[in-house]
Chimera marker file (.cmm) of the C-alpha trace (Angstrom):
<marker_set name="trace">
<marker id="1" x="75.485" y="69.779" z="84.782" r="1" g="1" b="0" radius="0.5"/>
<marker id="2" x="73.206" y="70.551" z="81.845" r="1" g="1" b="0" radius="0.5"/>
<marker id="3" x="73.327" y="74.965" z="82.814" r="1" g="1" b="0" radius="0.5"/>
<marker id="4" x="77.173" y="74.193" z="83.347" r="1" g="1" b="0" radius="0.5"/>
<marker id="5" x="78.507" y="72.202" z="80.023" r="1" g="1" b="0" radius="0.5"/>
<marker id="6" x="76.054" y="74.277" z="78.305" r="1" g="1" b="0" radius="0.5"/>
<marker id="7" x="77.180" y="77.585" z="78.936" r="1" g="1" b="0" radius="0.5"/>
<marker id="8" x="80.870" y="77.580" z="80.089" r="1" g="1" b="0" radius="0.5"/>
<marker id="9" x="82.583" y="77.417" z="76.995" r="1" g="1" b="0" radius="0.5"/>
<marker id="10" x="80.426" y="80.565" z="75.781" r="1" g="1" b="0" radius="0.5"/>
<marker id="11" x="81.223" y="82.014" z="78.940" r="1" g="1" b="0" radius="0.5"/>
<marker id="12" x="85.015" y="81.575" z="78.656" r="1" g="1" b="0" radius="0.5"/>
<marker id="13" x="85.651" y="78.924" z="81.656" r="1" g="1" b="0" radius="0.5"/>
<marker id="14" x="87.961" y="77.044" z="79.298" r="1" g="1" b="0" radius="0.5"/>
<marker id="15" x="89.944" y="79.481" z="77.573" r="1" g="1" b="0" radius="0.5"/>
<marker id="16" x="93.440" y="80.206" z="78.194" r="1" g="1" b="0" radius="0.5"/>
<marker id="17" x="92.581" y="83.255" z="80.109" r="1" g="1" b="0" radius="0.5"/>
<marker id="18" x="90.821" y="81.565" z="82.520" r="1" g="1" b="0" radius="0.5"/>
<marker id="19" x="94.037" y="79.709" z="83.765" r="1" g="1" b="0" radius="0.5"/>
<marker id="20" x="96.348" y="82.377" z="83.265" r="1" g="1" b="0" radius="0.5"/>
<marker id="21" x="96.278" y="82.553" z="87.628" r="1" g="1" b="0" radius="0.5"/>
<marker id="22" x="94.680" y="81.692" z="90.410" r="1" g="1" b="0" radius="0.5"/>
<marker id="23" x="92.589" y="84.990" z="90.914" r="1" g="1" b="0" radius="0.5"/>
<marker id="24" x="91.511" y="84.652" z="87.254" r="1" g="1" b="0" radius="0.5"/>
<marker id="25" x="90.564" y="81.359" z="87.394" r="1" g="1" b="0" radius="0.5"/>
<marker id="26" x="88.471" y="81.914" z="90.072" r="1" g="1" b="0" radius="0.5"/>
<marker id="27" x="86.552" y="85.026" z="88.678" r="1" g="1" b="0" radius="0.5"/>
<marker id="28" x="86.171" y="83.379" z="86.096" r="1" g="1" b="0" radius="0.5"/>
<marker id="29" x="84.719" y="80.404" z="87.690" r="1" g="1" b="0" radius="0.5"/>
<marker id="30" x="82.660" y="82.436" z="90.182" r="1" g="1" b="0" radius="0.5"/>
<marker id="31" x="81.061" y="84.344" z="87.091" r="1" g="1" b="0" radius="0.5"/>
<marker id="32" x="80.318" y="81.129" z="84.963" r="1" g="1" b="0" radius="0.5"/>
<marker id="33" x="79.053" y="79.775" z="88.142" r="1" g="1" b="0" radius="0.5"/>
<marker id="34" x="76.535" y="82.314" z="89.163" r="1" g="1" b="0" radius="0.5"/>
<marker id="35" x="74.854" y="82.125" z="85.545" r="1" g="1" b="0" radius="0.5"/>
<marker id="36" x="75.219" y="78.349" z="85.242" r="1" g="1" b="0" radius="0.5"/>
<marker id="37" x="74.166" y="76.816" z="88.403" r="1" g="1" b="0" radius="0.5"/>
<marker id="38" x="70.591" y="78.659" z="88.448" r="1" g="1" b="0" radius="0.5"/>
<marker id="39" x="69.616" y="77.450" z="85.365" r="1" g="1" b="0" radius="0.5"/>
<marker id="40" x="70.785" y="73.938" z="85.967" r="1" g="1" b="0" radius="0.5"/>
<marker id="41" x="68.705" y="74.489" z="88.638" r="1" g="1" b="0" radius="0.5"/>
<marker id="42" x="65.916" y="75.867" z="86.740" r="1" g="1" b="0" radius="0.5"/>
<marker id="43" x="66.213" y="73.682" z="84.473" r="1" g="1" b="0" radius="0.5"/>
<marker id="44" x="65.714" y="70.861" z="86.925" r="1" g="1" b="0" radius="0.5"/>
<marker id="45" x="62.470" y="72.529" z="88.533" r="1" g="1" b="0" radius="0.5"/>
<marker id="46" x="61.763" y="72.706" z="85.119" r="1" g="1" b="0" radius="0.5"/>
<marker id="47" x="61.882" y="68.711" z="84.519" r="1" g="1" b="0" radius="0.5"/>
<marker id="48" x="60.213" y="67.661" z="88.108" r="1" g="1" b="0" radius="0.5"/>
<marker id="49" x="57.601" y="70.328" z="87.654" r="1" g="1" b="0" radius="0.5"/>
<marker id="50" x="58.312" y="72.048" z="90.792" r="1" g="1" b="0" radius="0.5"/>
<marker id="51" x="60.489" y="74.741" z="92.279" r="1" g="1" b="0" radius="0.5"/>
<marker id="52" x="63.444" y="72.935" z="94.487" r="1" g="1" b="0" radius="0.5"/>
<marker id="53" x="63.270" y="74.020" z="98.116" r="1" g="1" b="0" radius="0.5"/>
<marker id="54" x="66.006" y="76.961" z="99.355" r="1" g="1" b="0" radius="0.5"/>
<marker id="55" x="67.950" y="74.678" z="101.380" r="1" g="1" b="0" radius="0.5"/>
<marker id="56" x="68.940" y="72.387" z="98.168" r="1" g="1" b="0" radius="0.5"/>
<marker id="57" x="69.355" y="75.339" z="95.983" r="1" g="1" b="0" radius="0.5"/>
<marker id="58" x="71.704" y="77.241" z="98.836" r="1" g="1" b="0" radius="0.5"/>
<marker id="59" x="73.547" y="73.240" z="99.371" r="1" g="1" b="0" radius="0.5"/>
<marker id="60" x="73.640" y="72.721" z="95.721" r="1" g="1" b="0" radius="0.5"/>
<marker id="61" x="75.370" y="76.435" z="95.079" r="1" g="1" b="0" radius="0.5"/>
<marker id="62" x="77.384" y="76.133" z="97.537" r="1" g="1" b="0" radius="0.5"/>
<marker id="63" x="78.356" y="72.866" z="96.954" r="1" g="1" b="0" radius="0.5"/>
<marker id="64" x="78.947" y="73.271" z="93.138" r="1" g="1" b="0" radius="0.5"/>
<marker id="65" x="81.628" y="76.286" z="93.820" r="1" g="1" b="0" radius="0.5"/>
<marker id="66" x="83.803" y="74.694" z="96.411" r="1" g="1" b="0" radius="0.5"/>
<marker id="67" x="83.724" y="71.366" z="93.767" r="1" g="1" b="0" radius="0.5"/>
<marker id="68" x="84.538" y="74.039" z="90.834" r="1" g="1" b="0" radius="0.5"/>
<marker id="69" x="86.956" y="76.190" z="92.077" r="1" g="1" b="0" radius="0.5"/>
<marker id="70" x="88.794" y="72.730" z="93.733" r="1" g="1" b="0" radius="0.5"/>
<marker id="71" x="88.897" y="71.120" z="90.627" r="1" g="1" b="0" radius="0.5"/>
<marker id="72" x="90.149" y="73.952" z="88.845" r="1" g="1" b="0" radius="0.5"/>
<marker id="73" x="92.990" y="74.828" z="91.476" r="1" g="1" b="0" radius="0.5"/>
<marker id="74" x="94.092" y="71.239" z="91.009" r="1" g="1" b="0" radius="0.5"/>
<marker id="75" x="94.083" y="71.545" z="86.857" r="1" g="1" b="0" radius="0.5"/>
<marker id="76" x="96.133" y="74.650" z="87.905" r="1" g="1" b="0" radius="0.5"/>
<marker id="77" x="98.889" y="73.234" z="90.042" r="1" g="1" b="0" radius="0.5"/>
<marker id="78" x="99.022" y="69.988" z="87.546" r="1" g="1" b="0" radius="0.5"/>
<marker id="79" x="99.455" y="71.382" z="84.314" r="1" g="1" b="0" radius="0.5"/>
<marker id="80" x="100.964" y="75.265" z="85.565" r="1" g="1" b="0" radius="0.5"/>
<marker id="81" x="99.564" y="78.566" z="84.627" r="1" g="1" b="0" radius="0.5"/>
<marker id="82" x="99.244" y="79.350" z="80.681" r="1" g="1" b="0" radius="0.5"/>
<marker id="83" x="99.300" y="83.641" z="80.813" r="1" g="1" b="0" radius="0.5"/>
<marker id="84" x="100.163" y="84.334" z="77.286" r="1" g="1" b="0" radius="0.5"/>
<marker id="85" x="102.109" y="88.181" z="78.062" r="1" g="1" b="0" radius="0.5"/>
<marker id="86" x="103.888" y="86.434" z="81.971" r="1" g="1" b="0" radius="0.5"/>
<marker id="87" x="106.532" y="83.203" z="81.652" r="1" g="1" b="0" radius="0.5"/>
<marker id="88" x="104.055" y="80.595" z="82.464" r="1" g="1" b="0" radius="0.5"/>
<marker id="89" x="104.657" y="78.513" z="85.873" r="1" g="1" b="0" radius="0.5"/>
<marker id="90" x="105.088" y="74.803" z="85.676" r="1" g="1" b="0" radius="0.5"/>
<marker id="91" x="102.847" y="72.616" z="87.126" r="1" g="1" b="0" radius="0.5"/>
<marker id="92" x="103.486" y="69.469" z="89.278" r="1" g="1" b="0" radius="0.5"/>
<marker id="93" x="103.578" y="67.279" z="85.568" r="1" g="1" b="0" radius="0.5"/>
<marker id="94" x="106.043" y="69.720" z="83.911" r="1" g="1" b="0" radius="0.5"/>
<marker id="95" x="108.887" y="68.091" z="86.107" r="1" g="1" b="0" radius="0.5"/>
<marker id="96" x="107.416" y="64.284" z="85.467" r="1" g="1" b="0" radius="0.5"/>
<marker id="97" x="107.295" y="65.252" z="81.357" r="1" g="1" b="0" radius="0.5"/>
<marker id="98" x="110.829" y="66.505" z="81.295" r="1" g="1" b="0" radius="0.5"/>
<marker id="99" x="112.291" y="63.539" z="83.239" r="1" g="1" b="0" radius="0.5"/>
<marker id="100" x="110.460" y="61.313" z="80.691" r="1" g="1" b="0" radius="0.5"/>
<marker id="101" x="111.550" y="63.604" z="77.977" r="1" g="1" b="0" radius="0.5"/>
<marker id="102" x="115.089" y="63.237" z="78.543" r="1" g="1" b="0" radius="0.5"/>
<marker id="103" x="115.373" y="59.288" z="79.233" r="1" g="1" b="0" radius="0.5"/>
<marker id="104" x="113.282" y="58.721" z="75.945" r="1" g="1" b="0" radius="0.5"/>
<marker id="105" x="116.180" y="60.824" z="74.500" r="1" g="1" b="0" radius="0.5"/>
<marker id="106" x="118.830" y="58.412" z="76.088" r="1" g="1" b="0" radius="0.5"/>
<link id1="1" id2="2" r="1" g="1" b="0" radius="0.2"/>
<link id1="2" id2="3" r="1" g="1" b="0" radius="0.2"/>
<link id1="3" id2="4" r="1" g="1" b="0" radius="0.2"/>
<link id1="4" id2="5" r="1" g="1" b="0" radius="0.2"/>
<link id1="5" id2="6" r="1" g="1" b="0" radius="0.2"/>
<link id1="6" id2="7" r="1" g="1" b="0" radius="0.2"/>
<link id1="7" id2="8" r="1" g="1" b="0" radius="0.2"/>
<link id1="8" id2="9" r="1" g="1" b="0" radius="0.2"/>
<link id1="9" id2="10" r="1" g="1" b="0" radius="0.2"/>
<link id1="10" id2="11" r="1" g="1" b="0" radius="0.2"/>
<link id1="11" id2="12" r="1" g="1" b="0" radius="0.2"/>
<link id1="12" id2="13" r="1" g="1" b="0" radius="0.2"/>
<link id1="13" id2="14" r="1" g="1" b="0" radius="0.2"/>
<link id1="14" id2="15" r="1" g="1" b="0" radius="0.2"/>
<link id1="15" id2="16" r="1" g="1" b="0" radius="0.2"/>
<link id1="16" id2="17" r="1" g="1" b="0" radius="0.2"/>
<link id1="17" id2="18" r="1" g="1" b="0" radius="0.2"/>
<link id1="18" id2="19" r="1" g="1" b="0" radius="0.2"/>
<link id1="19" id2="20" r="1" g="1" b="0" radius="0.2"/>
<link id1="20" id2="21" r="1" g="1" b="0" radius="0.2"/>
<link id1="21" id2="22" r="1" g="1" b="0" radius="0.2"/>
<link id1="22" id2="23" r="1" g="1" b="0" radius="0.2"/>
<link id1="23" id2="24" r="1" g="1" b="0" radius="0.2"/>
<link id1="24" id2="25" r="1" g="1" b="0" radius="0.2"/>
<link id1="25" id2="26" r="1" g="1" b="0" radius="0.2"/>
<link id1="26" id2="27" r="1" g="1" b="0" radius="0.2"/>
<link id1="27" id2="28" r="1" g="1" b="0" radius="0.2"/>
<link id1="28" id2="29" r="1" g="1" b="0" radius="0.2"/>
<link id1="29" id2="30" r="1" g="1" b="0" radius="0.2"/>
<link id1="30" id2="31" r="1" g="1" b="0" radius="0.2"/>
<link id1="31" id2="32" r="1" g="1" b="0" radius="0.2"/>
<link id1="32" id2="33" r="1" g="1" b="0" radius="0.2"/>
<link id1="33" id2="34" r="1" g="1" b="0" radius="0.2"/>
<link id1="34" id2="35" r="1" g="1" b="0" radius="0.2"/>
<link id1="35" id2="36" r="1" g="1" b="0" radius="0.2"/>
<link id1="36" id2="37" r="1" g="1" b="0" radius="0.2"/>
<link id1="37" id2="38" r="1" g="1" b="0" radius="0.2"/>
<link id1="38" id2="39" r="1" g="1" b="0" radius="0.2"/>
<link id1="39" id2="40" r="1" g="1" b="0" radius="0.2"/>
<link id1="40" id2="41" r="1" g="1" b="0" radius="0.2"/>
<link id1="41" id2="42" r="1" g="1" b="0" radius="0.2"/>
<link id1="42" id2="43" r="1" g="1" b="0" radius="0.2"/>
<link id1="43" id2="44" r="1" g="1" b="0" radius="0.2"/>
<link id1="44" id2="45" r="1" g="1" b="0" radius="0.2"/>
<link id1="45" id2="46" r="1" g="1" b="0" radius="0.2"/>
<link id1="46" id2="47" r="1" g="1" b="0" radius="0.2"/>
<link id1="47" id2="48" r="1" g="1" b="0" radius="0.2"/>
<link id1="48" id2="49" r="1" g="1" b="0" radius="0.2"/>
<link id1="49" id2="50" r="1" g="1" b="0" radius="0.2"/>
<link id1="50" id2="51" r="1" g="1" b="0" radius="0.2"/>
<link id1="51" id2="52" r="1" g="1" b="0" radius="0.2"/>
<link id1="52" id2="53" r="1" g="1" b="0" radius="0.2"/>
<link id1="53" id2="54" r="1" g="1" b="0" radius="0.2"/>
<link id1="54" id2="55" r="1" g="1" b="0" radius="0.2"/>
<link id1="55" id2="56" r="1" g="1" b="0" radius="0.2"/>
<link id1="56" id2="57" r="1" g="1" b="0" radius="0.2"/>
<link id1="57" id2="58" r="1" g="1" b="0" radius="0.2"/>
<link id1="58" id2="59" r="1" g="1" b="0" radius="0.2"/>
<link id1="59" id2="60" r="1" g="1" b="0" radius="0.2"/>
<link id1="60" id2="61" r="1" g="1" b="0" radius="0.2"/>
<link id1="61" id2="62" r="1" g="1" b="0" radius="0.2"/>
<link id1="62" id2="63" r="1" g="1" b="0" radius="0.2"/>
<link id1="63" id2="64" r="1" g="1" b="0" radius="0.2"/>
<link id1="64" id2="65" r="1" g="1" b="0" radius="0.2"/>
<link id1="65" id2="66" r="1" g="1" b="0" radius="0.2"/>
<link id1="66" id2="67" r="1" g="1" b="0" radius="0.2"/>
<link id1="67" id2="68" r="1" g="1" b="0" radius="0.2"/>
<link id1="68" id2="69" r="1" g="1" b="0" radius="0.2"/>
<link id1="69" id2="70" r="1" g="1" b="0" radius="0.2"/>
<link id1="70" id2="71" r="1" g="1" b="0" radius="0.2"/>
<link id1="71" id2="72" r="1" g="1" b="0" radius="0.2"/>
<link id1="72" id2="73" r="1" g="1" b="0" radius="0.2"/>
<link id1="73" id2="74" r="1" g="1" b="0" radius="0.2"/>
<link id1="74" id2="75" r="1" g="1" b="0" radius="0.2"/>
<link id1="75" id2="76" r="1" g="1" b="0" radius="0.2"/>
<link id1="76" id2="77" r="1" g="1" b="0" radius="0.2"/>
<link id1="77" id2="78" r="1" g="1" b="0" radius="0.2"/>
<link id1="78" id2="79" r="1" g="1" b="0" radius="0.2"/>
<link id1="79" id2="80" r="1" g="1" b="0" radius="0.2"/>
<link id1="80" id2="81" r="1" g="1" b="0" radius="0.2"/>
<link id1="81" id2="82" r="1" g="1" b="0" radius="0.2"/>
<link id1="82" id2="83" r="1" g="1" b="0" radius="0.2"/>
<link id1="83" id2="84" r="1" g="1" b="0" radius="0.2"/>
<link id1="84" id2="85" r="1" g="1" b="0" radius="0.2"/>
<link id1="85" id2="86" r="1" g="1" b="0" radius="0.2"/>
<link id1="86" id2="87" r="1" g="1" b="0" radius="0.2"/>
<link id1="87" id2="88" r="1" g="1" b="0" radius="0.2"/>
<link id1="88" id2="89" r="1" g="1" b="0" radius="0.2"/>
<link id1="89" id2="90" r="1" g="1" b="0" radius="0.2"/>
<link id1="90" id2="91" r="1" g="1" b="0" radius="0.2"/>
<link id1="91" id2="92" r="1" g="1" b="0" radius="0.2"/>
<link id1="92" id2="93" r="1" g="1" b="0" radius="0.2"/>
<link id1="93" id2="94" r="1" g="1" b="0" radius="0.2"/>
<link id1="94" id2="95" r="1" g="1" b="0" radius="0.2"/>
<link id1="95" id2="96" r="1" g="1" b="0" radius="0.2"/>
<link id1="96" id2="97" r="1" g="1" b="0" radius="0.2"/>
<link id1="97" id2="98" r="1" g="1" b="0" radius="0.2"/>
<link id1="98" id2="99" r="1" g="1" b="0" radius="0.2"/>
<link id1="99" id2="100" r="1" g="1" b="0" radius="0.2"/>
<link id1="100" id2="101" r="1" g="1" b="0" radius="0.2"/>
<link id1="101" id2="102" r="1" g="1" b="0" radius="0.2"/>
<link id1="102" id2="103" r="1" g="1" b="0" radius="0.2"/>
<link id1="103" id2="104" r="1" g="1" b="0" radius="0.2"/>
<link id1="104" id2="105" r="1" g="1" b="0" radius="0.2"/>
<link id1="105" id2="106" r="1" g="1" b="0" radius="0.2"/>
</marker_set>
């Protein structure tokens, strides 16, 4: 969590860019992951003075990606795609906010 929070927002996983699709969205996530997750892990072998064994660091890598790109996906399909040159697609909330929109306006 520490490698993660610490370097993604340098690394551009929160920008506008990185949500502009789903392919860039995930190379983006793929190429904050692959920094991120070894020094989390590094960072933990670090604080328990010893280097974790393969099998948590190949579980934890794998594990951490699926979560990551998931998550992600689902920001994507809730809130639409934001690509500042395409017409941005609507997510699943756009059709919620513009119900809402209109009976507040009633």
């Amino acid at each position: 969590m520490l490698g993660w929070f610490g370097l993604a927002p340098f690394l551009g996983a929160y920008t506008q860019l990185a949500t502009e699709s789903y392919g860039a969205m995930a190379r983006n996530v793929t190429a904050t992951w692959a920094v991120a997750v070894p020094l989390g892990l590094s960072i933990r072998g670090l604080y328990l003075g010893h280097v974790p064994e393969s099998s948590f660091a190949a579980i934890t890598l794998g594990v951490t990606l699926a979560f990551l790109l998931l998550s992600r996906s689902g920001y994507i399909l809730l809130n639409g795609t934001s690509s500042p040159t395409e017409s941005q697609r609507g997510g699943l909330l756009d059709g919620f906010k513009m119900i809402t929109t209109l009976l507040q306006r009633w």
